[in-house]
KEKE-3310 file (N, C-alpha, C; in steps of 0.2 Angstrom, whole numbers, plus 5000, padded with zeros to 4 digits):
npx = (5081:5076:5058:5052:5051:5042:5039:5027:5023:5018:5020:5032:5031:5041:5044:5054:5069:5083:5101:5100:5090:5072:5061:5046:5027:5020:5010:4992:4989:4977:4961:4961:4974:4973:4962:4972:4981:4973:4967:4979:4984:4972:4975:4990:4985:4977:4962:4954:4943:4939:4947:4940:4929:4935:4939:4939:4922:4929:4942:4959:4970:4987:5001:5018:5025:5026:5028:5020:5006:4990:4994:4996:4981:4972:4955:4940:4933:4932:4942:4953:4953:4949:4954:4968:4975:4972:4976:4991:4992:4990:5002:5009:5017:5006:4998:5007:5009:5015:5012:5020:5019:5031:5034:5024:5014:5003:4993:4980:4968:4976:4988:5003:5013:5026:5029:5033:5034:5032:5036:5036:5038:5029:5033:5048:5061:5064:5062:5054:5059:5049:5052:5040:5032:5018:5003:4987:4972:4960:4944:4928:4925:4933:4947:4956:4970:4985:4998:5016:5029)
npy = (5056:5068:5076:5077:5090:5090:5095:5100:5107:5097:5087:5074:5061:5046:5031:5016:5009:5016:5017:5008:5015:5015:5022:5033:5028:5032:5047:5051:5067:5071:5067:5060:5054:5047:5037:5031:5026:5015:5009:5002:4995:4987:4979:4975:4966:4955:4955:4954:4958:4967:4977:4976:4981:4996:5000:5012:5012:5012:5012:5008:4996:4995:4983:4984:4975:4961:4948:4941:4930:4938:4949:4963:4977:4982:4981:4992:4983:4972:4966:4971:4964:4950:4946:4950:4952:4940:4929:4932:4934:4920:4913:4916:4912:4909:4922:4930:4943:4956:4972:4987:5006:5016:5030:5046:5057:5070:5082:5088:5079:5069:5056:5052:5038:5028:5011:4995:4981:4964:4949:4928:4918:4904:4892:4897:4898:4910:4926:4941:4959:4969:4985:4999:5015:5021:5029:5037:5040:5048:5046:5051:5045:5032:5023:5026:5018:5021:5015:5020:5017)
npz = (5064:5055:5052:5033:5022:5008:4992:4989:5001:5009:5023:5025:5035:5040:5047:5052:5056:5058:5059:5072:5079:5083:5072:5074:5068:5054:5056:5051:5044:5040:5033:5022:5023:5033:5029:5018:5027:5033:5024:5019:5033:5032:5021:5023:5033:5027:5026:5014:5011:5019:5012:4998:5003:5005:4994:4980:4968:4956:4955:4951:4948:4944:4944:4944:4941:4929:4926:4936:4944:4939:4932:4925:4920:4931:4935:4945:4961:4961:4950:4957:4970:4968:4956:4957:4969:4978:4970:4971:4985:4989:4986:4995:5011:5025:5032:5027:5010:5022:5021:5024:5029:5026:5023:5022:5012:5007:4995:4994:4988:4983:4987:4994:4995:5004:5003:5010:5005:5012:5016:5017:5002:4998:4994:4998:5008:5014:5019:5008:5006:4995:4989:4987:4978:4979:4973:4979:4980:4985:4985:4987:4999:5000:4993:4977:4969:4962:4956:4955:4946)
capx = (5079:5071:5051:5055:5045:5040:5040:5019:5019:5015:5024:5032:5033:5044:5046:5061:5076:5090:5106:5099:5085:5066:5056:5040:5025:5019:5003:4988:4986:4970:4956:4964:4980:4970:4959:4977:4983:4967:4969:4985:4982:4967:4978:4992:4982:4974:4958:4953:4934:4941:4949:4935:4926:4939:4943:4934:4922:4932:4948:4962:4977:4991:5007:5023:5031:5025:5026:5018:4997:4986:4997:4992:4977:4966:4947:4937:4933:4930:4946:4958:4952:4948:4960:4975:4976:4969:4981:4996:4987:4989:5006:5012:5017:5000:4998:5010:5013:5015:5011:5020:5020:5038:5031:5014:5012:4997:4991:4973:4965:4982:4990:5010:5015:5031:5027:5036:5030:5036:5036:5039:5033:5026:5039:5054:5064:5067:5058:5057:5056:5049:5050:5035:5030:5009:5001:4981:4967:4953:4936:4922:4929:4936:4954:4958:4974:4988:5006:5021:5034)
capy = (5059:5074:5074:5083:5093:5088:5102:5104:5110:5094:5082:5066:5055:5042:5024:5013:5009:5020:5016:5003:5017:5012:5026:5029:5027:5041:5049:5055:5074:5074:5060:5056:5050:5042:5034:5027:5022:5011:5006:4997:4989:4982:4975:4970:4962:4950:4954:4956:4960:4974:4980:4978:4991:5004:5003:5016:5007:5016:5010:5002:4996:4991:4980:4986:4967:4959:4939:4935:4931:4943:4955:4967:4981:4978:4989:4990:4981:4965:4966:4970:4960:4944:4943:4952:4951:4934:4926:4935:4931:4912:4914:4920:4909:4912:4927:4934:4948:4962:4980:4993:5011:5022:5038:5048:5064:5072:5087:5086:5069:5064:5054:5046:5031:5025:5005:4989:4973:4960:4941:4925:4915:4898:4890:4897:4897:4916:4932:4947:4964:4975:4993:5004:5023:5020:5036:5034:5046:5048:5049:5047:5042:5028:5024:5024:5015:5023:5012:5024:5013)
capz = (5057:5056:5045:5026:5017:5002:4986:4989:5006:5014:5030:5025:5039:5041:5051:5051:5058:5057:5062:5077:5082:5077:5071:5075:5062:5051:5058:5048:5045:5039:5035:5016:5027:5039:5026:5015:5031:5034:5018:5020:5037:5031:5013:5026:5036:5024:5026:5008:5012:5021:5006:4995:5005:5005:4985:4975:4964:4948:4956:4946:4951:4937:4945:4939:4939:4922:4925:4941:4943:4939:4930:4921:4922:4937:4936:4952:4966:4959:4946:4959:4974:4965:4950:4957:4979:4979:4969:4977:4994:4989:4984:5000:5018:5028:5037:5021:5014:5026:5017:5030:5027:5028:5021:5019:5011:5004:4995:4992:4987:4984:4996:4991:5001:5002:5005:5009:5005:5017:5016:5011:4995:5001:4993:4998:5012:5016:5017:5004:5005:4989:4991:4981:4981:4977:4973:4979:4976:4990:4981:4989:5005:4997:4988:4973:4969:4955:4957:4951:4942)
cpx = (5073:5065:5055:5049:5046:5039:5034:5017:5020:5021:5025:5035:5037:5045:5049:5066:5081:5097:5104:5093:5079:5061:5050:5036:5021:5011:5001:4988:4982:4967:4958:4969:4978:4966:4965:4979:4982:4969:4975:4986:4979:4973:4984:4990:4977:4967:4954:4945:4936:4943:4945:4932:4928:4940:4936:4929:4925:4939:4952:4967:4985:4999:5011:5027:5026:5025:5026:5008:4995:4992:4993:4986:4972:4958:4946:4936:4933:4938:4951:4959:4951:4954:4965:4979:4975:4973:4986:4997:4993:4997:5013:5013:5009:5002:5002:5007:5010:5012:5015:5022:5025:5035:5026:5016:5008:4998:4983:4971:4971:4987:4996:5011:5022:5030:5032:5032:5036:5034:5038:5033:5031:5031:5047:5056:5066:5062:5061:5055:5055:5047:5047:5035:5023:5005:4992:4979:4962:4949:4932:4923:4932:4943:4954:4967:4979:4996:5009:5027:5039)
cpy = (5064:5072:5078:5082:5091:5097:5104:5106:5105:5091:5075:5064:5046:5036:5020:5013:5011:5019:5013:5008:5016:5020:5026:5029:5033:5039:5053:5063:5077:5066:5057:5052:5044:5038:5028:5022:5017:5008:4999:4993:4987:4976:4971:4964:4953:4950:4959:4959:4967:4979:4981:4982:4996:5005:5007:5010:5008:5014:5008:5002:4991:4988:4981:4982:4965:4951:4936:4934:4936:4950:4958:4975:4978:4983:4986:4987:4973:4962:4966:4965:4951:4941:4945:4951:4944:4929:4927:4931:4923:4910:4911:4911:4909:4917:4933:4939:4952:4968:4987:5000:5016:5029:5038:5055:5064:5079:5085:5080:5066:5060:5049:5044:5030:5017:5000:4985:4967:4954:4937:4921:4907:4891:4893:4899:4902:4922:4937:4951:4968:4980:4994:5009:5019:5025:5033:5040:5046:5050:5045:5044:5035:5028:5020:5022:5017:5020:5017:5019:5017)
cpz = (5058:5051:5038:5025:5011:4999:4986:4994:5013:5017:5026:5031:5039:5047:5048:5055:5056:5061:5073:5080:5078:5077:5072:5068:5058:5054:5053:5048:5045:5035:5024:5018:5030:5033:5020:5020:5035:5029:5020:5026:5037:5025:5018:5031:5035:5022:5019:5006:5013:5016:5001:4997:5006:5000:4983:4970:4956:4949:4951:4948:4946:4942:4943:4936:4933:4922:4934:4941:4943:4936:4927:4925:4929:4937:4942:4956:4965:4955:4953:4966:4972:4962:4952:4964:4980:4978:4972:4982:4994:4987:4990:5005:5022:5033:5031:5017:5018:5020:5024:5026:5030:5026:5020:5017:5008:5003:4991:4992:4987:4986:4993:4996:4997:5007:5005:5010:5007:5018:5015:5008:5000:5002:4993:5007:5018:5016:5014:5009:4999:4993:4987:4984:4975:4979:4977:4980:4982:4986:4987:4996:5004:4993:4982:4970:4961:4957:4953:4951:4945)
residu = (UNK:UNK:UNK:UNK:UNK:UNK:UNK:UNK:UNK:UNK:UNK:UNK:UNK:UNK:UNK:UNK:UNK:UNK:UNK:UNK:UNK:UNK:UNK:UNK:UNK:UNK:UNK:UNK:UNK:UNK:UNK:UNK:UNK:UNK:UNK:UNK:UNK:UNK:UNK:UNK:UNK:UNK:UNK:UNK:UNK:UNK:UNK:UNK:UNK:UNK:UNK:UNK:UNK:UNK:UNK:UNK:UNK:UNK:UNK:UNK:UNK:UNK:UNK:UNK:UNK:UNK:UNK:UNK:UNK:UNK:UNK:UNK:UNK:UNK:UNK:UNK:UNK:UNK:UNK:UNK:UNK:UNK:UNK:UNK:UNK:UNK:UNK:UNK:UNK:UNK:UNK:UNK:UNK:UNK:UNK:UNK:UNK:UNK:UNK:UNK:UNK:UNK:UNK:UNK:UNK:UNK:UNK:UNK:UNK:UNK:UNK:UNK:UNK:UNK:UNK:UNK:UNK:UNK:UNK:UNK:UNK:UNK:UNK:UNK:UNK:UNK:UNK:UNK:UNK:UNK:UNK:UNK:UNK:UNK:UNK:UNK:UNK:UNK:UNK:UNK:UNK:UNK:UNK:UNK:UNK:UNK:UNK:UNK:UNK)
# end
């Protein structure tokens, strides 16, 4: 699989499995990529500290699903670390979920993901995956988080 362009110019990168060959994983082209892509293997990883200090403090992060914990609006670092990852978190298997990143493109601050979330719930027997595309913002060297439904 060849990389595509995207309609502003920039690289999307792709990792996956295609037809039994494993792709590699998209590489940063500049320190907003590399800053998203820190992001999320901090978020995958669990390490929820870590995550607090990568979120903008203006952050907000709105869930698209509607009846699990913490739905709703999430503001800053406290809002979406606390009341919205935390729960989840505890939801999950331990070590649960993954976050891995298929796609990155950027034009300026803007930085589109295309993310899977990978796990299983504590109570069940099986693992998911949800697919998202999650827009995020670099300010400040920091991420700000915009889910696209």
């Amino acid at each position: 699989m060849q990389p595509k362009r995207d309609s502003g110019g920039g690289r999307a990168r792709r990792h996956a499995t295609i037809g039994g060959r494993k792709m590699t994983a998209p590489q940063p082209n500049n320190e907003n990529e590399r800053l998203t892509l820190e992001f999320f293997a901090t978020l995958g990883s669990g390490d929820l500290e870590g995550v607090r200090a990568l979120l903008h403090e203006d952050a907000t992060w709105t869930p698209m699903v509607k009846d699990i914990p913490g739905a709703g609006k999430h503001i800053g670092r406290k809002g979406i670390v606390d009341e919205f990852l935390m729960p989840i978190r505890g939801m999950f298997r331990p070590g649960d979920p993954k976050v891995l990143v298929d796609t990155i493109a950027s034009n300026g601050s803007l930085v589109i993901t295309e993310t899977r979330g990978k796990g299983a719930l504590a109570d069940a027997d099986r693992d998911g995956a949800d697919p998202h595309i999650i827009a995020c913002f670099a300010k400040s060297l920091r991420v700000s988080i915009v889910p696209i439904p």
